[in-house]
N, C-alpha and C positions, 0 to 999 in steps of 0.2 A: 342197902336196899337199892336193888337195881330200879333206873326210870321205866315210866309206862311206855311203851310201841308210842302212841300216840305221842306221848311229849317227845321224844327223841326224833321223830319226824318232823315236829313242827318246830322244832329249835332254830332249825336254819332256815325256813320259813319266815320265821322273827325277824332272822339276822339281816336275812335280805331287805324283808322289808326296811328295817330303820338305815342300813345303807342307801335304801332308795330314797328314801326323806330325806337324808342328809346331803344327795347329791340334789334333788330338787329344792332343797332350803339354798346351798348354793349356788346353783345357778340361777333362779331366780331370783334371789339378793340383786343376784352381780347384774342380772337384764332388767331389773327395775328400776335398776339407779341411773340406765340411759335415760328414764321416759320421765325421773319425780321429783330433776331440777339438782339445788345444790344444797347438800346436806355436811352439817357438821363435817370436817377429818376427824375429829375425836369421837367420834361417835361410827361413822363408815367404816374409817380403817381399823381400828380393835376388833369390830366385827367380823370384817375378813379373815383377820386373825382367826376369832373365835372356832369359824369356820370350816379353816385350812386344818385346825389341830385333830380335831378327830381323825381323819383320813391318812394322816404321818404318823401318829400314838397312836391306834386303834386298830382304824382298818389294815393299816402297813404294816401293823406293828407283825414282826418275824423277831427268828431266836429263840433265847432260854425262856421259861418262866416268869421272872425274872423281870426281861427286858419287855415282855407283855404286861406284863400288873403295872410296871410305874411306870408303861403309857397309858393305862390308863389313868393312876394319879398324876403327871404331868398336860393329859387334857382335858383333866378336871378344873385343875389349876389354873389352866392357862384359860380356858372358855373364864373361870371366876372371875378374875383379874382384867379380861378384856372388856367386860359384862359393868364391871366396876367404874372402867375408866370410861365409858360408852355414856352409863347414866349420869357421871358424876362429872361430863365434857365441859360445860357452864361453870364450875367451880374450879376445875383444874387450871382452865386457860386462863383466869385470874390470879397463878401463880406463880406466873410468867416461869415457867421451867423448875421450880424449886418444889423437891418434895417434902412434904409436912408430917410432922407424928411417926410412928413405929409402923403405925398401920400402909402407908405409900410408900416408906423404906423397903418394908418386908415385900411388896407389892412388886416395886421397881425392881428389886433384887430378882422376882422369881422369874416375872415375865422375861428378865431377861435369860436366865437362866432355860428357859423351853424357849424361848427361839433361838437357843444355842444347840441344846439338843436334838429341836427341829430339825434344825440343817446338819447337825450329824448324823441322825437317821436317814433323811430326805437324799444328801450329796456329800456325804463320807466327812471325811475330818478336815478335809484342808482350810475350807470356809471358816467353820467356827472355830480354827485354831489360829488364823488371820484375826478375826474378830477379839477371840479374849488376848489376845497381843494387842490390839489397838483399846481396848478397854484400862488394859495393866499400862499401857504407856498414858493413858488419860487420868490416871489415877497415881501413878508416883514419876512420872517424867518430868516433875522438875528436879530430880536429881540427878539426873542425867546431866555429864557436865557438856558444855558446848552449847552448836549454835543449834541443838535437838532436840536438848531441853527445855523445859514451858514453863511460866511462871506457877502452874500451880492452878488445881478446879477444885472447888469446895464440894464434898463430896454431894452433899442435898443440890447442887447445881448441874453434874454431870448425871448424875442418877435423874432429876428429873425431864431437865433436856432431853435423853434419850427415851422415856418412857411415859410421859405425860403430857409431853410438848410435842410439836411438829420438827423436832432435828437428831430424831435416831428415827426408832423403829416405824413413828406416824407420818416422819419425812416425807417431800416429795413424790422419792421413789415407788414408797409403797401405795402411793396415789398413781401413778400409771400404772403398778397390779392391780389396782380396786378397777379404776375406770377405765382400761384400754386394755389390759392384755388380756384379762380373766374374762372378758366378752369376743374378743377375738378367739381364744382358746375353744368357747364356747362353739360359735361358728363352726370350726374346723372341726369338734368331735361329731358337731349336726351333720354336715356332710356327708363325711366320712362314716355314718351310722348308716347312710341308706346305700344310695348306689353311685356316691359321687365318686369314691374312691376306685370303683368298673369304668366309668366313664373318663376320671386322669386315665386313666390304662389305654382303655380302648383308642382314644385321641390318638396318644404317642405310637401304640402301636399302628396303627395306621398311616401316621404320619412316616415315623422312622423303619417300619421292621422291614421291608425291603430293600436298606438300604444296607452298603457296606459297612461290616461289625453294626448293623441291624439289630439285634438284642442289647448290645451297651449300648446304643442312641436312644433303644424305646425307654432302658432305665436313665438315662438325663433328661427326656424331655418329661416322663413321669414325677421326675423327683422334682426338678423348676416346675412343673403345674403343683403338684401336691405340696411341697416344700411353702411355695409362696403362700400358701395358709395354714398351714401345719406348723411351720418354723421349727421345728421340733427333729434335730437330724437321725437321732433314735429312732422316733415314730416312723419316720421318712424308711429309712434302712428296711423296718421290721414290717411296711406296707410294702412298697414299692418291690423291698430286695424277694418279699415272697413269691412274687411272681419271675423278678426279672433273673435273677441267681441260678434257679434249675433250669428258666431255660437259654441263659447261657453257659452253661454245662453240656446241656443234652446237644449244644450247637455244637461241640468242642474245642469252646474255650477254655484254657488253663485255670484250674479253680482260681489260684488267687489274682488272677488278671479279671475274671468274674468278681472275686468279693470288693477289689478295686475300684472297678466300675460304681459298683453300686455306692460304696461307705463315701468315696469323692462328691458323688451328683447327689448324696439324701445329706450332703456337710453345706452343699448351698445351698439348701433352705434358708439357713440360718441369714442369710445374706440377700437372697430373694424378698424385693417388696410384694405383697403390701405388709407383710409381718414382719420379717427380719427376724425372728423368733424374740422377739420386746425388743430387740434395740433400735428399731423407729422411733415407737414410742418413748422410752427413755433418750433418746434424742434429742425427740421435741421438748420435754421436760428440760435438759440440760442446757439445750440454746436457746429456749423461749423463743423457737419459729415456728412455722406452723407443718403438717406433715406434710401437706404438698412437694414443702418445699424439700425435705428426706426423701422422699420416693423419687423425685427429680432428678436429685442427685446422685443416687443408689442405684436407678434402673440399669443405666449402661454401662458401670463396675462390675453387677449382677451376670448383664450377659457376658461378657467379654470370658466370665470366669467358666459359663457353661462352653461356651465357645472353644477355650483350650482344652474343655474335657471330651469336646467333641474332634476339634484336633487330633488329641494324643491316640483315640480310638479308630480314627481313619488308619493313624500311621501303625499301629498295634494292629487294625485287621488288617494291612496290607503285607504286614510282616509275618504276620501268622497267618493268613489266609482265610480270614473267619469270613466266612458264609452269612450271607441273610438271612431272616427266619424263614422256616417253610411258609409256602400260600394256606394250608390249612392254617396256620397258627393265627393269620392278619386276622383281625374281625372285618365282616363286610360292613357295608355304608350303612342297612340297615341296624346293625347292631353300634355303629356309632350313633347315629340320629337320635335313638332309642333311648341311649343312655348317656347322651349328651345336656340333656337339659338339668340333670339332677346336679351335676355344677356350675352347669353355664348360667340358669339362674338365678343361684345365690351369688356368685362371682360377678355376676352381668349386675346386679340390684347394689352390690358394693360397690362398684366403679361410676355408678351412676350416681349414687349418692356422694360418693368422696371428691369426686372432680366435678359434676354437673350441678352441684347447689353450694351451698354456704357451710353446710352443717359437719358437723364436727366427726373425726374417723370414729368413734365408739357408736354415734347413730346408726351412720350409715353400717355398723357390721350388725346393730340388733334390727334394722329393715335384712339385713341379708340373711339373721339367723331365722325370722319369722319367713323367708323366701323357702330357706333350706326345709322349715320342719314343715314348713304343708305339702313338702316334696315325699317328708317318711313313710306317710299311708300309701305310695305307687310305687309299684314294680313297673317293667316296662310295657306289659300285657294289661294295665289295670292297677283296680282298689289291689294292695296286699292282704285286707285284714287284719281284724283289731286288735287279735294277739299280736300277730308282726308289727306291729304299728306301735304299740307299747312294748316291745320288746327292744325297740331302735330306738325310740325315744328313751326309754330307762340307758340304756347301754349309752348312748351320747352323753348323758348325765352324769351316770357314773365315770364315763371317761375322762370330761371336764370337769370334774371337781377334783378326781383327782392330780392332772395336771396344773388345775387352778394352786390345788395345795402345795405342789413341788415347786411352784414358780416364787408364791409367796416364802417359801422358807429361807429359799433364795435371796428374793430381794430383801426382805424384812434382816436377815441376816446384815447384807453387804449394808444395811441401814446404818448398822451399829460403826460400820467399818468408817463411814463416809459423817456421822456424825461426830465421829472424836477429831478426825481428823481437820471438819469445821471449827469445832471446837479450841485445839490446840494450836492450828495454825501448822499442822506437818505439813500438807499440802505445798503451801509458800517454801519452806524449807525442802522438801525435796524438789521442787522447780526449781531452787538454786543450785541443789548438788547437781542435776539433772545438765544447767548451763554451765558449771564450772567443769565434769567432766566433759564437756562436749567441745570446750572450748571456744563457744560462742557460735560452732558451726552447725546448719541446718540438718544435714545429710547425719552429721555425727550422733544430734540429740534424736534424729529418728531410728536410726539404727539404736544405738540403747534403748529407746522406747520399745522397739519391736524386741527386743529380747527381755526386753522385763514382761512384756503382754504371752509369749511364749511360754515364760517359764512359769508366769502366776498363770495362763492360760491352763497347765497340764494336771494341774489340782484344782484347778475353780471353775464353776459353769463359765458360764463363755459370757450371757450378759453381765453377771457380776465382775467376772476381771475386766471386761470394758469399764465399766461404773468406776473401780479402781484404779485404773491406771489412767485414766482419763482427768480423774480428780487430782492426780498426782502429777502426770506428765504433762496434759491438756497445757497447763498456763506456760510450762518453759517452750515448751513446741509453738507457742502461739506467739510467745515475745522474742522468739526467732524469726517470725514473720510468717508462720502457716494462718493461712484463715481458719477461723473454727471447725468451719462445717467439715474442711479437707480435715483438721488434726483426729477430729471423732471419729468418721469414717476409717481413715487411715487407723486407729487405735481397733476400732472394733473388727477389722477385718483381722489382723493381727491376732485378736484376742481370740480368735476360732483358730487358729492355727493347728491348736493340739488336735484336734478332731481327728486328725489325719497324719499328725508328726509322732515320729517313739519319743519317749518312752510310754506314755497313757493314751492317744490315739484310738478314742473310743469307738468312736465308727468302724476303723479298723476290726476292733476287736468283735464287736459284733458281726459285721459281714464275715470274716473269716469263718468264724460258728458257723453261720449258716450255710457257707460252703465249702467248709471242711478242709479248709487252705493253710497254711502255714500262717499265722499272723505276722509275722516280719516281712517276708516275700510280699503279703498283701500291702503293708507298708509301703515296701521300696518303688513298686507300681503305682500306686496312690499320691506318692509326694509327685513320682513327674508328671501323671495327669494331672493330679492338681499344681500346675506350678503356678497356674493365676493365681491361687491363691498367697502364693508369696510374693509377684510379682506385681500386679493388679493397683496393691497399696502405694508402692512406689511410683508406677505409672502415673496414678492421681494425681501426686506431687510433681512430678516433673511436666506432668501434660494437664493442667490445672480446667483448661477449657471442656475434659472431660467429665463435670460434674455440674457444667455450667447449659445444662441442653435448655433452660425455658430463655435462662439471657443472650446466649451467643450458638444457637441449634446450630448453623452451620460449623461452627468450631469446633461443637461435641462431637459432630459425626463424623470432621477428619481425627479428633485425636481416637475416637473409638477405632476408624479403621487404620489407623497408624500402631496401637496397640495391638489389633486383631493382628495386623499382619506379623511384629514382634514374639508374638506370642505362639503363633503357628508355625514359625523358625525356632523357635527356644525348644518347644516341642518335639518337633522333629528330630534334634539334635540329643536329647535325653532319650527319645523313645529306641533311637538308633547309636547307640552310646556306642555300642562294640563296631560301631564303623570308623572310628578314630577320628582321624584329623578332620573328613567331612562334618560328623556330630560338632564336633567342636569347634568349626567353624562359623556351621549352619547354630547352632545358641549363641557363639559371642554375635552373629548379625543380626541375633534377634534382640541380643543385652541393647546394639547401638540402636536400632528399630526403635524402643520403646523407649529409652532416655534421650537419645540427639537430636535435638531441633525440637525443643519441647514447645507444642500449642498451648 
């Protein structure tokens, strides 16, 4: 029996609708919990959870048959389960980590089980194959002979630690998902839903497009405005690269010196305050300081990095001859003024709250999201109207809950990773292998550091292999003598590496699609404009005063411009390789620039 005209039209009707409740259930969860004080973790964070899973099993759910139906029994499951431990918070945490009966067994098992599958849906298999390795070693490594193996966790004590207690999946970490990223995320899709993402444009362009290689300067300054709230190098690429790609094409630039451009400058988002795409916040989590003090430190690493991208593209349009944009293409003053408020307001309402009062970074972004959304009913001429006005408002929602959900699969993931490892004591054991291969030396234990963040870097999101190699390295690196703040920093810049390094070089790979470039050639462009990004970290470390801008500001500003200028000969020297002995001059005096006479 075929369905009625009627019913077959309004089916999807339905479907929208209950995706639109589900993205207004989530984001309003996550903006209420700024304004209604401090609530249970047992009870918040399972919720989140609950939340995230529809969106990964459901709405994401792609593939066979198959791998659709048991998303949807797996976010049946997991909403049960999280629904469970929410009502039942009061009684669990009276059990101090130990689960009880067949019923929290079967419980503990499954939950974790769909946040495994979570993040194999959500970000491929590397995560959750990390993850059930640190589970299997929490569960039979004390046979393990050596100093690797553990005495041994009784199975109702790892099982409930990680599931009913606050040191797996309800951890810390997945407390800056709940209260700090999932309202920042928010933020950025409000913006970004009306005309804030015309107005990054219009800015840069104005600023940069008649300037030499003019179109790669409009996509950096683009990507650091959008970036610093987006955090997200993806989103960044696939905003920013859609304007800035064709028309550094149609200027004639080499496609993939074009998709370079872009996948380089939308890879420092991740690294651009006031987001850092979460690893501010988890930052602040990690050191128990406050975020002032991360943004302080981050701001002038941040530019230095857009700075060599800006470098590499002077020396690249002097070499190629790339031309400024046309005058048709600048926007006039009018059409910046115009569409300048739709983010300088919400941007202007966050900085004013984050540095000018007491109040904590998740307030001040739900004062910026309420700036942003009474911006979505205006166009620049006026009201838009109330269908457009609910159409941007729906589309921010569904964009942030989605994003909300991939972030949590993420952390809630690396939860499991970072609780066995509490648990077992690996942590301390690898900070020893860490200082026995280094042989006690600083430079040695940061170099292996950088290549373990590298290589976990090229199969794991980028905040989760900081999270992990931090918990791991952080302490040998620290009883070498780095300060904290520099070992994090240092790790998490690292941990973006792949962004833009082969073999996985995700940016890469998406810029090249959109401009139809060879993905390797886009690569090999890519690493030398981004060489801050290799270099930058090191910098930190030998020029320490550069992170220090609220304690010693005249100090930060000569190692910044001490680095600046290292970094615009290293530059140089890559960009003009095929000039021999000069290239290779002009980088080693930028290698001695940036480490000799360290401030």
């Amino acid at each position: 029996m075929s369905m009625p005209a009627d019913d077959r039209s309004a089916a999807p009707r339905i479907a929208t609708g209950i995706v639109t409740l589900l993205a207004f259930l989530s984001v309003g969860f996550h903006v209420t919990l700024i304004f209604t004080g401090l609530l249970p973790n047992l009870v918040v964070r399972p919720l989140h959870l609950a939340l995230a899973l529809p969106w990964v099993f459901v709405i994401g759910a792609r593939g066979s048959l198959f791998e659709r139906a048991s998303g949807w029994l797996c976010a049946a499951a997991g909403i049960a389960i999280c629904l469970y431990i929410a009502l039942h918070a009061d009684a669990l945490g009276d059990q101090y980590g130990y689960t009880e009966g067949w019923v929290q067994r079967l419980g503990g098992i499954l939950i974790l089980l769909m946040v495994l599958e979570m993040a194999r849906r959500a970000v491929k298999l590397a995560l959750p194959s990390l993850a059930v390795i640190a589970l299997l070693y929490g569960l039979f490594g004390q046979h393990l002979p050596g100093e690797f193996g553990h005495p041994g966790l009784p199975f109702d004590s790892l099982l409930g630690t990680l599931t009913i207690a606050e040191g797996g999946l309800w951890g810390p970490l997945t407390g800056v998902s709940v209260n700090v990223v999932a309202v920042f995320i928010v933020l950025g899709a409000v913006v970004g839903a009306g005309h804030g993402g015309t107005g990054f444009m219009n800015v840069a362009t104005r600023l940069a497009g008649r300037l030499k290689g003019g179109a790669a300067k409009v996509s950096v300054l683009a990507s650091a405005l959008f970036g610093s709230i987006s955090g997200s190098a993806s989103a960044n690429v696939a905003s920013t690269g859609a304007f800035t790609i064709p028309t550094m094409k149609r200027l004639g630039y080499p496609r993939s010196l074009a998709a370079a451009v872009e996948a380089v400058a939308s890879s420092g988002g991740q690294i651009m305050p006031p987001l850092m795409g979460a690893g501010a916040f988890v930052m602040v989590e990690l050191l128990s300081t406050t975020y002032d003090v991360i943004v302080a430190a981050a701001i002038l690493p941040a530019i230095l990095f857009f700075l060599a991208v800006w470098f590499g593209i002077d020396w690249f349009a002097a070499r190629n001859g790339l031309r400024p944009m046309d005058a048709s293409e600048i926007p006039d003053r009018r059409a910046v003024l115009t569409t300048l408020p739709f983010f300088a307001i919400p941007f202007g309402a966050l900085l004013i709250v984050l540095f000018g009062t007491g109040y904590t970074p998740q307030y001040a972004a739900g004062i910026a999201i309420f700036a942003a959304t009474a911006m979505l009913p205006l166009n620049t001429d006026g009201f838009a109207g109330l269908r457009v006005t609910w159409e941007r408002v729906t589309s921010a929602s569904i964009d942030a809950a989605r994003q909300i959900a991939m972030i949590a699969s993420i952390i809630l993931c690396a939860g499991i990773i970072i609780g066995v490892l509490n648990m077992t004591g690996l942590g301390v054991k690898v900070t020893s292998a860490i200082l026995s291969f280094s042989g006690g030396q600083l430079w040695a234990a940061l170099l292996l550091t950088a290549l373990a963040c590298l290589i976990l870097g090229m199969e794991v999101p980028t905040t989760a292999a900081y999270v992990i190699c931090i918990s791991v390295a952080g302490p040998a690196l620290q009883e070498l003598g780095l300060p904290p703040l520099t070992a994090h920093l240092f790790v998490f810049w690292y941990a973006l590496l792949s962004t833009i390094t082969p073999p996985v070089c995700g940016t890469v790979f998406i810029a090249a699609g959109m401009a139809d470039a060879p993905w390797l050639k886009v690569a090999g462009h890519s690493m030398r404009l981004g060489i801050g990004l290799y270099i930058v970290p090191l910098g930190i470390v030998a020029n320490p005063a550069l992170i220090a801008l609220t304690e010693t500001p005249l100090f930060a500003l000569g190692a910044f411009v001490k680095l600046g200028a290292g970094l615009a000969l290293m530059s140089w020297g890559l960009v003009n390789i095929k000039t021999g002995l000069r290239a290779l001059l002009a980088f080693a005096a930028g290698v001695a620039v940036v480490f000799a006479f360290g401030i």
